[in-house]
Each structure stands twice: as C-alpha cells, then as structure tokens.
C-alpha positions as CSV (number, residue, x, y, z in Angstrom):
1,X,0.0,0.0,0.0
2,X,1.1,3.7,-0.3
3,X,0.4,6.4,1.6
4,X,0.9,10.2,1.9
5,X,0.6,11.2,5.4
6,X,0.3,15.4,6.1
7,X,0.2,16.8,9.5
8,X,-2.8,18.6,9.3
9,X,-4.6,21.5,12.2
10,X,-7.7,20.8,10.7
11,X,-9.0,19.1,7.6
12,X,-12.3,18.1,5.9
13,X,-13.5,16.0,2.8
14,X,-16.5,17.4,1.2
15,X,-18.7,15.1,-1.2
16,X,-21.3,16.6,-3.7
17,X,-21.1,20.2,-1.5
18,X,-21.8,18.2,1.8
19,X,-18.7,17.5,4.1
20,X,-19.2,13.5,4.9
21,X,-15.9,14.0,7.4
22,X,-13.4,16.2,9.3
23,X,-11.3,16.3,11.6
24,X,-9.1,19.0,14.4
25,X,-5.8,18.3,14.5
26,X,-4.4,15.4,13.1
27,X,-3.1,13.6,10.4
28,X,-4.7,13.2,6.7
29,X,-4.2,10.0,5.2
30,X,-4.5,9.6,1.6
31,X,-4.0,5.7,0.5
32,X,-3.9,3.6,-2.5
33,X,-3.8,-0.1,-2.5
34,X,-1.4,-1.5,-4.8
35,X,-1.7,-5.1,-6.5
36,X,-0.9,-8.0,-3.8
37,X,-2.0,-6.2,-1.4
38,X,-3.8,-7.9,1.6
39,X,-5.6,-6.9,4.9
40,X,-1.8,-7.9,6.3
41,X,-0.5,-5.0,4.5
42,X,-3.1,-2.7,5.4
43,X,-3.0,-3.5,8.8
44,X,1.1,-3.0,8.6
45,X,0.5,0.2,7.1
46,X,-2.2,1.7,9.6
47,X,0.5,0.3,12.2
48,X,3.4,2.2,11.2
49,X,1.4,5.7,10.7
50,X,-0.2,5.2,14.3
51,X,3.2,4.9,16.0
52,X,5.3,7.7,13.5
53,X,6.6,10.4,15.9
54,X,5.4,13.6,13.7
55,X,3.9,15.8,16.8
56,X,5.6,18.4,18.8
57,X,6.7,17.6,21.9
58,X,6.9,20.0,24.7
59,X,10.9,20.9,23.5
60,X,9.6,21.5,20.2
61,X,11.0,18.3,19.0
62,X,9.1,15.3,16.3
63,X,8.6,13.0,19.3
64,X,4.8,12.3,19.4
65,X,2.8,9.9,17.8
66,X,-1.1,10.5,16.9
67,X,-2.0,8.4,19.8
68,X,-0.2,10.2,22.3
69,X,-1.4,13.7,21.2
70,X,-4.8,12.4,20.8
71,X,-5.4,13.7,17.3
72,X,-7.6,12.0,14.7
73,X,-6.7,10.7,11.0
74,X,-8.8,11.5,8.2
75,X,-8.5,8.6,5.9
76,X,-9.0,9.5,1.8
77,X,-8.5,6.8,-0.7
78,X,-6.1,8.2,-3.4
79,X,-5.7,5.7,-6.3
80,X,-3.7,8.5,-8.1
81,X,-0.8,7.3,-5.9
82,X,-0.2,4.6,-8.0
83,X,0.3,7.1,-11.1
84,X,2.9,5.7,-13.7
85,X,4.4,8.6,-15.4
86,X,7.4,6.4,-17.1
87,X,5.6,7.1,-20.7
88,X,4.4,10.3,-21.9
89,X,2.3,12.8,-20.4
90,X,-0.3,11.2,-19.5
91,X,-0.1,8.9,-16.2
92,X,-1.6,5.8,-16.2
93,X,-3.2,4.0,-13.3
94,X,-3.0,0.2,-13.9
95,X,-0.8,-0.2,-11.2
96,X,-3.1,0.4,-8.5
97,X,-5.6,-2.5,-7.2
98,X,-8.7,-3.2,-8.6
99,X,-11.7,-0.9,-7.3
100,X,-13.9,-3.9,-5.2
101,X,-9.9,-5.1,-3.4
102,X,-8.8,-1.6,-3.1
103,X,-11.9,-0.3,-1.3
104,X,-11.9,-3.6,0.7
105,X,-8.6,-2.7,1.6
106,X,-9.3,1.0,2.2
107,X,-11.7,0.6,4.4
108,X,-10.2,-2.1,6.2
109,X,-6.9,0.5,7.1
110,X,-9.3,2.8,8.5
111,X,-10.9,-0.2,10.7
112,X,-7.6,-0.8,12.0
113,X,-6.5,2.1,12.7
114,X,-9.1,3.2,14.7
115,X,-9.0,-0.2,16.4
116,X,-5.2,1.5,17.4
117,X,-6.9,4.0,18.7
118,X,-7.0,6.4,16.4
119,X,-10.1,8.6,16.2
120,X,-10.8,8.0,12.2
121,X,-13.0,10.0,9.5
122,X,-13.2,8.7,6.4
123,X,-13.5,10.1,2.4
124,X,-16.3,8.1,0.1
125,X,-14.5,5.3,-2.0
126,X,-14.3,6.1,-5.6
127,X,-16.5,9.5,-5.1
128,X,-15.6,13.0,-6.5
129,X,-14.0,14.5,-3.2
130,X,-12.7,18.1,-2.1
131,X,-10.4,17.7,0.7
132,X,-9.7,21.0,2.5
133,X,-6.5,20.8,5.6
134,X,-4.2,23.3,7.2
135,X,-1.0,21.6,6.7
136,X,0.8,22.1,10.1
137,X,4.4,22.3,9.5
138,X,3.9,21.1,6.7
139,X,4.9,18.0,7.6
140,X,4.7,15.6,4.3
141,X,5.7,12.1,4.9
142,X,5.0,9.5,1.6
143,X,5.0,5.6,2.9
144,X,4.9,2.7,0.6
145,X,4.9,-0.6,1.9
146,X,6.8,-2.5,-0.5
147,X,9.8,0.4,-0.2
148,X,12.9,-1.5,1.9
C-alpha cells in the first residue's frame, strides 16, 4: 500500500457540496492499494502511521505519535498514488488495485486504525471529493509498503 501522510490543524473532505468527514488536529491519510496487497499490509501500514513520531513535543522536537497527542486521522482513498508517469504525459493507473480489493482494503486500514486507537473519519470510495487541511508544518511524509 502507499500512503501520503500530512500533519494537518484541521481538515475536511467534502462530497457533492456536503462534508461526509473532518477532523481538528491530526493527520490526513491519503492511500492507494497496490496489487498483492492484503488486509496484512493494510493493517502493517495503519501500524506504522499510528506509531510515527510527527507531533511536537513540549521541547519542540518530532517525538509524538497520533495516539499520544490524541489527534484523529482523516482517511481518503487516493488511487492516483499509483500514477505511472514512465511514458508520456499522460499517467496511467494500472498499477493500482482493482476498485472492489482496493476499497476492501481501504476501508479495512481505517478499521484498523481506529481499532489503534485512532479517532478515524473517512473520504467516500471512488467518489468526486474536495479535501480541505491546514497543513501544520507542513509536515509531508510518503510511505509505501513494499519500499525497503
């Protein structure tokens, strides 16, 4: 799976002019299943982001995770992560999982990651979305589990 994590004071995903979730602070997660991808990997991947030290810590310093600060995630499938841009100008998208595994998939991260305890608000599979954040920071972080 790939992710691209931002540090966010607020953020919001809005669907057909209604916002369907939102968070304070937190992090937004935008993630893309990949092909051979399994709820293993998702659950790896929701793992990782819940225990990343990105939050200030009283000295200022990238100590804290999301569950020690207490912040939520707001959890947007991305399929666009998968982009190949090798050929032209014109990026293709075979290289991300098929729609029914990748939402499986999707939705099982955000499962899991509240399960972590992780307060979690979620996008709308394969929907038209406006996401809206104040990057804090900005903190950017991209994650991709099959990276060494």
């Amino acid at each position: 799976m790939r992710a691209v994590i931002q540090r966010a004071g607020a953020a919001s995903v809005t669907v057909g002019g209604r916002v369907i979730g939102e968070i304070d602070a937190g992090l937004v997660i935008l993630v893309c299943a990949m092909p051979g991808d399994d709820t293993a990997t998702a659950e790896a991947l929701a793992l990782k982001i819940s225990k990343l030290r990105l939050f200030k810590d009283d000295a200022g310093k990238m100590n804290l995770s999301l569950a020690q600060t207490g912040g939520s995630a707001l959890v947007v499938s991305q399929f666009t992560l998968a982009a190949d841009t090798s050929r032209g100008n014109r990026p293709g998208f075979s290289g991300a999982a098929k729609p029914d595994v990748a939402k499986a998939l999707y939705l099982h991260f955000a499962a899991h990651l509240e399960t972590l305890g992780v307060p979690v608000a979620t996008g709308e599979f394969g929907a038209d979305m406006s996401v809206a954040l104040v990057n804090d920071g900005p903190v950017t972080i991209w994650l991709d589990t099959d990276a060494p």
